[in-house]
N, C-alpha and C positions, 0 to 999 in steps of 0.2 A: 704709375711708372713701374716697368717690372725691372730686369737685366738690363746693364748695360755694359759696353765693352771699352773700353781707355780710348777714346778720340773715335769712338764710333760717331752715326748720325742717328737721328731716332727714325731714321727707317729701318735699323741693326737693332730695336727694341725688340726683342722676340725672346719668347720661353725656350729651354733646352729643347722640352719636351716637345715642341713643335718643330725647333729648325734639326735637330741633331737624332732624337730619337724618333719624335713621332709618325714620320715617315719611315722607317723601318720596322715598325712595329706593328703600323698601319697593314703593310705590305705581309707581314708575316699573320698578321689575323684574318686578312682575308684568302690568303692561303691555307693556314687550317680549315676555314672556314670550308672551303672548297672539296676540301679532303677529308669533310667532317670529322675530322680535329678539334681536341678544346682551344681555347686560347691561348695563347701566350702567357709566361707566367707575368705575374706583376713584377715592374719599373723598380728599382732597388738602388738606395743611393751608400754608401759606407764612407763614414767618416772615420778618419782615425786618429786618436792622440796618444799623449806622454802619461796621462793622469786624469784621474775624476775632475770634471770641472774646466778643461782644456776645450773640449770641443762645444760644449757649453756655450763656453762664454765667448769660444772664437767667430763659431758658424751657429747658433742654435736657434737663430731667426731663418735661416735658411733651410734649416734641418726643416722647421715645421712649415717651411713654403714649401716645399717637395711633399712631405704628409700629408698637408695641408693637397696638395694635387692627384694625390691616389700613390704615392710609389711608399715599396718598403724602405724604411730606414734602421740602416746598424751603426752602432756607436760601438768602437772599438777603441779599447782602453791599454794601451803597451803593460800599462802597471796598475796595480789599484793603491796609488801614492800612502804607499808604506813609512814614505820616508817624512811624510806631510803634516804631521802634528805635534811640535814639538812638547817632550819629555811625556810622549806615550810610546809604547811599543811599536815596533812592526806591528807585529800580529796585531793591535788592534787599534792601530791606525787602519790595517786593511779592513776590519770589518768596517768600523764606519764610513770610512770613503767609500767602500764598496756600494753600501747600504744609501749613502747619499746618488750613487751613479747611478744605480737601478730605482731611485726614485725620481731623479731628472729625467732619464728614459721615458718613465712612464707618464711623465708630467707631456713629454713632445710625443709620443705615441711610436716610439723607437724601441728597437732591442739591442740591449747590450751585452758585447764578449768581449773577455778578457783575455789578451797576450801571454800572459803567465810573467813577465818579467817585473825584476823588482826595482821601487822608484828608487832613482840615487845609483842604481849599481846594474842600469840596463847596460845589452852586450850587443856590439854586431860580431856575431860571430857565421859560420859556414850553416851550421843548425839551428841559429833563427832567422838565418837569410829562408831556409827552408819553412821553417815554422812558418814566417809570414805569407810566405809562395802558397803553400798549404792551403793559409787561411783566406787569399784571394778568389785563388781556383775553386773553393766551395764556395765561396758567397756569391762569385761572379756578378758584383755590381755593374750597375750601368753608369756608374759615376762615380768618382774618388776625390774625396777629399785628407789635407795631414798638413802637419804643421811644413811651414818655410824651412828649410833646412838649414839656414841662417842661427835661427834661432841663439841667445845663449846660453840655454839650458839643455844639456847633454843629452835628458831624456828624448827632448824635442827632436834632434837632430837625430839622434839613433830610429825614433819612431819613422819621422820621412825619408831615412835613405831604408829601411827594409824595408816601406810601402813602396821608395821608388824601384828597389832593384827585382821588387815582386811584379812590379808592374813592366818593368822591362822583358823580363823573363818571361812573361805569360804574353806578350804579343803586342805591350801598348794600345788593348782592345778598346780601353774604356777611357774619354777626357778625366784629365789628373788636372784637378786644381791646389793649389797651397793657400793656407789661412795663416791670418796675423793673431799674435796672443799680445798684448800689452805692446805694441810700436813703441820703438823707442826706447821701451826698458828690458826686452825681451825680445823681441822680431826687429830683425837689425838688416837695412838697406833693402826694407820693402814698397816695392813701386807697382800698386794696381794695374791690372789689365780688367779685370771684372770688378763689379759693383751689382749686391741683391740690398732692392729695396725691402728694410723689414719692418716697417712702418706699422705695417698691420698687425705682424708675429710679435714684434718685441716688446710688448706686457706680458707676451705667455714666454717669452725666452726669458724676461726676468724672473720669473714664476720658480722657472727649472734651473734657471744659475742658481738662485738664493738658497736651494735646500743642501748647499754644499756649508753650512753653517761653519763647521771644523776649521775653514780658511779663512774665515773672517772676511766673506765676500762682498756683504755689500759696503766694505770699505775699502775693498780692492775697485769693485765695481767705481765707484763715485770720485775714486783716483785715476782709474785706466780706462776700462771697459765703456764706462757710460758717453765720456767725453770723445772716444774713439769711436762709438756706435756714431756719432752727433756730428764729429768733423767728417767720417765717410759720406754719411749724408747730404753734406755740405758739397763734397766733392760732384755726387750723384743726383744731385738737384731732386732730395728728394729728404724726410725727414731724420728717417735713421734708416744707415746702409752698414752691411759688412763688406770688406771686400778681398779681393782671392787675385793671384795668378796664376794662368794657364800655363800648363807645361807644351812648350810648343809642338813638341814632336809625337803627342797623341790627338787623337781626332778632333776637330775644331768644336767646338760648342756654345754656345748661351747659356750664360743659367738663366733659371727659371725666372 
């Protein structure tokens, strides 16, 4: 079982990268092709979160089903959770979080950049409405992901409305999906439209959550995260599922 969409049938079991992308890309490579052209660059998916360990543990079965299919992946982090360890500093709360993010990266075969903003005290302001606009328009994915703007952690919320008003701004080019961080204690009156079977990923997403040690993750994990991977799945008729909703007013898609 791959993707599935909320009250689909499984003749709507189809990858992005077939129904949404891969006929335009298709179309665009045989074009260069024509015009002895290189190729088109590579599929690029960007995730974005509040903190190290956010997108992780929200989507990071997904993260490496998309790797796992050829496209690039960025993990974009609002903050490097400064504020995340208690009676240590900033400053070196940020190196070790940092340090645990670029090693989950490397654990999913992703790249990760950071926002510059600080955890606890992020801003929507005029100049990182821009900042984030900035940082779309360069990476020009083919796919967005970011927390539910529900959420009830400030950073959360601040994170998806400057993804989403980047993504308005720039043309609504790319499907915008939203991911759940802890339901129920954290992502609040979230109701799926999509479901990624990550059956196959989710010993290498445990792999890349657990190096975030500094959070005392696999006790977060065995409280939240593991029983949420297990009841999505239940949902998805399938063993472990994350699951997202679509932003309706960007182009329709499958995941993968």
């Amino acid at each position: 079982m791959e993707s599935t969409r909320h009250g689909s049938n499984s003749s709507l079991v189809r990858g992005f990268t077939r129904r949404a992308a891969g006929g335009l890309l298709a179309g665009a490579a045989a074009s260069a092709a024509f015009a002895g052209q290189s190729a088109p660059r590579q599929r690029k998916i960007l995730v974005a979160g509040g903190h190290p360990d956010d997108p992780e543990t929200s989507c990071g079965g997904t993260i490496l089903r998309y790797v796992d299919a050829g496209f690039e992946s960025v993990v974009l982090y609002l903050t490097r959770g400064e504020a995340g360890i208690e009676g240590v500093s900033h400053q070196e709360a940020a190196r070790i979080r940092t340090a645990e993010a670029e090693k989950a990266c490397k654990l999913m075969k992703a790249r990760p950049i950071f926002a510059g903003q600080i955890d606890g005290s992020s801003e929507i302001t005029n100049a990182r409405y821009a900042e984030m606009r900035a940082i779309l328009e360069k990476e020009a994915p083919d796919l967005i992901f970011t927390h539910w703007p529900l959420d009830t952690h400030r950073d959360h919320r601040h994170c998806a409305n400057l993804v989403l008003d980047a993504w308005l701004s720039l043309g609504r080019r790319q499907p915008l999906f939203y991911y759940e961080v802890a339901t129920g204690s954290q992502t609040q009156v979230f109701r799926p439209t999509d479901y990624v079977d990550i059956t196959a990923t989710v010993e290498r997403k445990h792999e890349a959550c657990f190096v975030h040690v500094s959070q005392k993750i696999r006790e977060t994990y065995e409280r939240h995260h593991g029983p949420m991977e297990r009841f999505r799945g239940i949902e998805a008729r399938c063993g472990s599922a994350e699951a997202f909703i679509r932003h309706v007013q960007g182009p329709d898609a499958l995941l993968i």
